[in-house]
Steps between C-alpha positions, in 0.01 A plus 500: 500500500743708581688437186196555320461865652836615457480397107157722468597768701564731207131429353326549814668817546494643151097427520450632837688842324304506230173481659599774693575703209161456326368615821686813538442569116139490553570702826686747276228523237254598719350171592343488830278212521766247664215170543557439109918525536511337799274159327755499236751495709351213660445306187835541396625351851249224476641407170882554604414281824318235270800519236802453770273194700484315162827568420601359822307217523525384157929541562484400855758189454704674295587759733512268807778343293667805500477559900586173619859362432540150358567212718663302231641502154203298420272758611637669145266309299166588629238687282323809599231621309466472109499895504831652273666605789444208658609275194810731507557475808504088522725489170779748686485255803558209277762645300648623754507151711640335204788722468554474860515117481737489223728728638498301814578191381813629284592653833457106651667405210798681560503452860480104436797513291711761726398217770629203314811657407570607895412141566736370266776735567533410795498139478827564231650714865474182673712353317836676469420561890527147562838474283630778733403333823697162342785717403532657860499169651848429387637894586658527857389733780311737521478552158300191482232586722480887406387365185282298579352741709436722195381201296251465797362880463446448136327210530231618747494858284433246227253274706312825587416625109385154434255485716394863511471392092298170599276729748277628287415133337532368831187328456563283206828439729354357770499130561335445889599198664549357861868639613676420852600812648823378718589349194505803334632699786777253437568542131486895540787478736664237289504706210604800699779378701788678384312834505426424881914420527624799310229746780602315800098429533371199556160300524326399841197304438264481803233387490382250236251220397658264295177387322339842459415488173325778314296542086770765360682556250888370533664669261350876592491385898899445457554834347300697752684297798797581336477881455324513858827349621734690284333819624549338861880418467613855299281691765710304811819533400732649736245523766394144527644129426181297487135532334229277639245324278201295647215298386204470700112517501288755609112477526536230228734709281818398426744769532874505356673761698891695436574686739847705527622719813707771263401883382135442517229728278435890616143521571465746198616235243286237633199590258664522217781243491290304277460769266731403132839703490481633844805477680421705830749591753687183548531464112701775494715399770499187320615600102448114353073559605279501179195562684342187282558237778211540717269633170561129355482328836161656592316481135616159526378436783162657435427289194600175675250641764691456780576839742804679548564675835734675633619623855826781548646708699782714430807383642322177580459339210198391274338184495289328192201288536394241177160459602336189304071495552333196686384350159901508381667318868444141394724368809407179596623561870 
């Protein structure tokens, strides 16, 4: 309606001037008998009024299409009235859709192949990485182990764009099936042995059940353990020697917890530490942070539907929660 008004503004106010013109030209003229003016005037209101209700009503769709925003792409290809405008007005909208759609998917199309060649890059990184790490084996110390150190840091820089590149197909990626979580706790630690060595950090596991067993994902479960614990083991360095992981159940959840005693988070980072690219103030302290850790490790987490909490204090250090839901803990204890 209120479309409607603003459009016919103009006409309502050019008639209501003109009608007061004819009267003040009769007025002029000499023309004192006002009962005839005034019933013309009244006519031509009656008609104006009768003029902008059909109008209205007869366009009534077509401008509540106009007020109310679409709630889908979809919503592009309804029809108004059969009026011109109307007609014109569903033929923009479909045009317009069209071009939208094939715009998009060259943009998809693009993406998808800037996507497969990250993917495949850095598969061909993995590679001459692992030739280094044989070649070190054979140099003498230190120079052994400072490269393998760096071979290390590439490897999880390269670890982190492939699954930042798998995140947005993660679920075509997903393959759910019943994982042991000490045996996992294991492998992480396995796999990240040497990095504990090289920090002088080490892993205390506290509590466990051996047969807690949980629906997850293993291969996106391993890479959010492991970035929870390399956050936990760069963040205690210097400060602290140990990190403590536990598995337990809580209220029927089964909870995977890391838990490190080192810089802790300031209470103003705590919101946003999720956030992608945001380093906050240890990151800076820190120069190797991307600020993509945590973004990975929570949208992870999020489509495997388990929660991610966290506890910190600064100076204290932080401590992780993998939360899996009562219809994921399949422990038989």
């Amino acid at each position: 309606m209120k479309l409607f008004f603003k459009e016919h503004a103009l006409l309502i106010a050019v008639q209501m001037i003109q009608f007061f013109l004819i009267l003040g030209i009769y007025w002029l003229d000499g023309y004192r008998n006002l009962l005839p003016a005034l019933y013309a005037i009244f006519l031509g209101l009656f008609f104006l009024t009768g003029y902008l209700a059909y109008h209205y009503f007869s366009r009534r769709r077509y401008y509540l299409r106009l007020t109310n925003s679409l709630e889908s792409l979809d919503d592009s290809f309804q029809t108004t009235e059969h009026s011109p405008i109307s007609e014109a007005l569903d033929h923009l909208l479909k045009d317009q859709y069209k071009l939208y759609q094939t715009k998009i998917k060259a943009l998809e199309s693009k993406q998808d192949e800037h996507l497969t060649f990250m993917d495949q890059w850095v598969h061909q990184m993995k590679t001459p990485l692992s030739v280094i790490e044989l070649i070190a084996q054979n140099l003498d110390e230190p120079d052994s182990s400072s490269i393998r150190e760096e071979t290390d840091r590439m490897k999880t820089g390269l670890n982190t764009i492939l699954y930042m590149a798998r995140l947005r197909t993660i679920e075509q990626d997903f393959h759910i099936k019943p994982v042991n979580l000490t045996k996992m706790v294991n492998e992480v630690n396995s796999e990240n042995k040497r990095f504990y060595i090289r920090n002088k950090v080490y892993p205390n596991l506290l509590q466990q059940k051996q047969d807690m067993i949980v629906e997850t994902d293993e291969k996106w479960l391993f890479f959010i353990l492991s970035q929870l614990i390399n956050n936990a083991v760069k963040y205690s360095k210097g400060k602290s020697h140990k990190i403590d992981l536990a598995i337990y159940e809580n209220e029927g959840e089964a909870v995977l917890e890391v838990k490190d005693y080192g810089v802790g988070i300031p209470e103003s980072d705590k919101r946003r530490v999720f956030d992608p690219f945001y380093t906050g103030e240890n990151g800076r302290k820190f120069r190797e942070s991307t600020g993509m850790g945590l973004y990975l490790t929570k949208e992870a987490a999020e489509h495997l539907e388990h929660r991610l909490e966290l506890e910190s204090k600064a100076g204290e250090g932080a401590t992780f929660r993998i939360i899996f839901g009562t219809t994921q803990n399949l422990t038989t204890m």
